[in-house]
C-alpha positions in Angstrom: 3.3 -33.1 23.7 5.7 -32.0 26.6 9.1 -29.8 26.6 10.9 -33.0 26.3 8.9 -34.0 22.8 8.4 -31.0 20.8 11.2 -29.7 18.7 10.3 -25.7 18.7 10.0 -25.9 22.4 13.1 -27.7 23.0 14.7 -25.1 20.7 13.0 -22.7 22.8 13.8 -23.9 25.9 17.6 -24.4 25.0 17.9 -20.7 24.1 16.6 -19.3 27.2 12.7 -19.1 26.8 10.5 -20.8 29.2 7.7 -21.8 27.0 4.9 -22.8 29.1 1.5 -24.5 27.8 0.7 -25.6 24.1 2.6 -24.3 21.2 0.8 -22.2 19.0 0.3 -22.2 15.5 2.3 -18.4 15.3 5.0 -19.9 17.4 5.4 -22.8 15.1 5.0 -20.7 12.1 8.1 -18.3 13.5 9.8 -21.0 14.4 9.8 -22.6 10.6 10.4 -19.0 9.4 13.8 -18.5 11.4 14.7 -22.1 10.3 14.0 -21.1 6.7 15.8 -18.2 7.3 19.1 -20.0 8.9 18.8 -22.7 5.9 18.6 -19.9 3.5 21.4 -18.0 5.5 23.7 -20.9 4.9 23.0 -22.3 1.4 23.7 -18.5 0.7 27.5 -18.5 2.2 28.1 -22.1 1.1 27.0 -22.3 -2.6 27.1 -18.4 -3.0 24.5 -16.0 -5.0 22.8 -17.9 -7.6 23.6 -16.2 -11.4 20.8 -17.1 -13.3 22.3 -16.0 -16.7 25.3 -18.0 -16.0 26.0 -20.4 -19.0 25.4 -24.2 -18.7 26.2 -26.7 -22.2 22.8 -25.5 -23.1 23.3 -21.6 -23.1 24.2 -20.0 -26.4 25.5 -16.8 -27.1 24.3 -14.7 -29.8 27.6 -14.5 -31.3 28.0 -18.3 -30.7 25.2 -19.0 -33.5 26.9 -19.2 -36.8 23.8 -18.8 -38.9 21.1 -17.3 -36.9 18.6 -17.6 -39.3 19.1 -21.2 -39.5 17.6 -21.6 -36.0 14.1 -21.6 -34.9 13.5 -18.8 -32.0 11.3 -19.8 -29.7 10.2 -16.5 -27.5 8.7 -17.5 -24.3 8.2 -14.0 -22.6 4.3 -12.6 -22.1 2.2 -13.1 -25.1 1.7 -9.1 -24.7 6.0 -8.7 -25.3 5.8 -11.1 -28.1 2.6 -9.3 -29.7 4.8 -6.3 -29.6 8.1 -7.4 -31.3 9.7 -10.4 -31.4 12.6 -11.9 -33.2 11.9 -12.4 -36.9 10.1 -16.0 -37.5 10.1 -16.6 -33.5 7.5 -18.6 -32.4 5.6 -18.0 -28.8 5.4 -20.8 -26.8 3.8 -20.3 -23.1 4.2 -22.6 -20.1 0.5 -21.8 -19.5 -0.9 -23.5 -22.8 1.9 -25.7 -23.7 0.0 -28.3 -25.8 -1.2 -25.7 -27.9 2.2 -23.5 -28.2 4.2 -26.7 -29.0 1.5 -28.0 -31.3 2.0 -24.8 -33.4 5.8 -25.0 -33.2 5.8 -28.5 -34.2 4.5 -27.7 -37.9 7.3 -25.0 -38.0 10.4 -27.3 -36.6 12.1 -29.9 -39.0 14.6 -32.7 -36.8 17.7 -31.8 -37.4 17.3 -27.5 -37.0 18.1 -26.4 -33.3 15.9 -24.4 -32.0 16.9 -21.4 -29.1 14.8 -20.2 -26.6 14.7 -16.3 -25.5 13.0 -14.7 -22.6 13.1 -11.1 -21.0 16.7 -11.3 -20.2 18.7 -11.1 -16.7 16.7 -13.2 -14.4 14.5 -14.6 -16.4 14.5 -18.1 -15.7 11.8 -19.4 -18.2 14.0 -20.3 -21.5 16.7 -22.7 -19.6 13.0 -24.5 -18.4 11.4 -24.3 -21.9 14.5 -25.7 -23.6 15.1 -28.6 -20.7 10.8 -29.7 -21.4 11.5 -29.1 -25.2 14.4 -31.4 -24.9 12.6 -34.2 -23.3 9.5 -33.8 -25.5 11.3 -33.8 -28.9 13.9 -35.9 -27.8 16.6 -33.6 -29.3 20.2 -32.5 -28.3 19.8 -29.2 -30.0 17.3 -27.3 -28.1 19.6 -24.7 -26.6 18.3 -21.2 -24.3 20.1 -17.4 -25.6 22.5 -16.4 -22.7 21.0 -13.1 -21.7 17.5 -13.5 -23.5 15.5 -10.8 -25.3 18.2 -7.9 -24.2 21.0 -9.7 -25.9 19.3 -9.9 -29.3 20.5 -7.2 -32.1 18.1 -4.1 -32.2 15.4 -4.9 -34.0 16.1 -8.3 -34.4 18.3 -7.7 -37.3 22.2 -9.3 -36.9 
């Protein structure tokens, strides 16, 4: 490939560097990292910081839920948190062995009673995922993810 061809070394070449010979692998590889970096730069200062706790129409408050123990809780943080405490009557379900997890929840769930999903809390990603497959797969409206997860439950798990 020639100067006139390659993209990095036309890049290269129109900020100054006289690139001679092949491009390297490395000099690809920083190339795609500063372009990562720019695209990243810019999505950032467009679209802004990213608020993973931020509410959609499937995040529920805890002081939303009118009944609490009219929901099922589904607890999708490590088996190990779960083992530890959980909300009372939560079941665990785990990306990692889904068929099984949901299998189990299944016997528990009755169409009709929504369920809400809880992880670790700020950050945590893994409930607004859970609920979107559990929506799909039980082909329910009310599968909803708790706003600020485990850390926004009362202590103990008690209202």
């Amino acid at each position: 490939m020639d100067g006139g061809t390659n993209p990095a070394r036309r890049l290269a070449n129109s900020l100054g560097s006289n690139i001679t010979g092949p491009v390297t692998t490395s000099q690809r590889l920083v190339f795609l990292t500063c372009l990562s970096a720019l695209c990243a730069l810019v999505q950032g200062l467009v679209i802004g910081p990213v608020d993973l706790d931020a509410p959609d129409q499937w995040g529920v408050e805890w002081q939303e839920l009118a009944n609490p123990a009219a929901v099922l809780w589904v607890d999708v943080r490590a088996q190990l948190a779960y083992d530890e405490s959980h909300y009372p009557g939560a079941k665990f379900l785990s990306l990692d062995d889904w068929d099984a997890g949901l299998s189990a929840l299944l016997m528990d769930w009755d169409p009709g009673i929504p369920i809400v999903v809880y992880c670790d809390g700020n950050g945590c990603d893994s409930s607004r995922a859970v609920a979107e497959r559990l929506r799909q797969e039980l082909g329910s409206e009310e599968v909803y993810w708790l706003v600020g997860g485990w850390e926004r439950l009362p202590e103990g798990g008690n209202p």
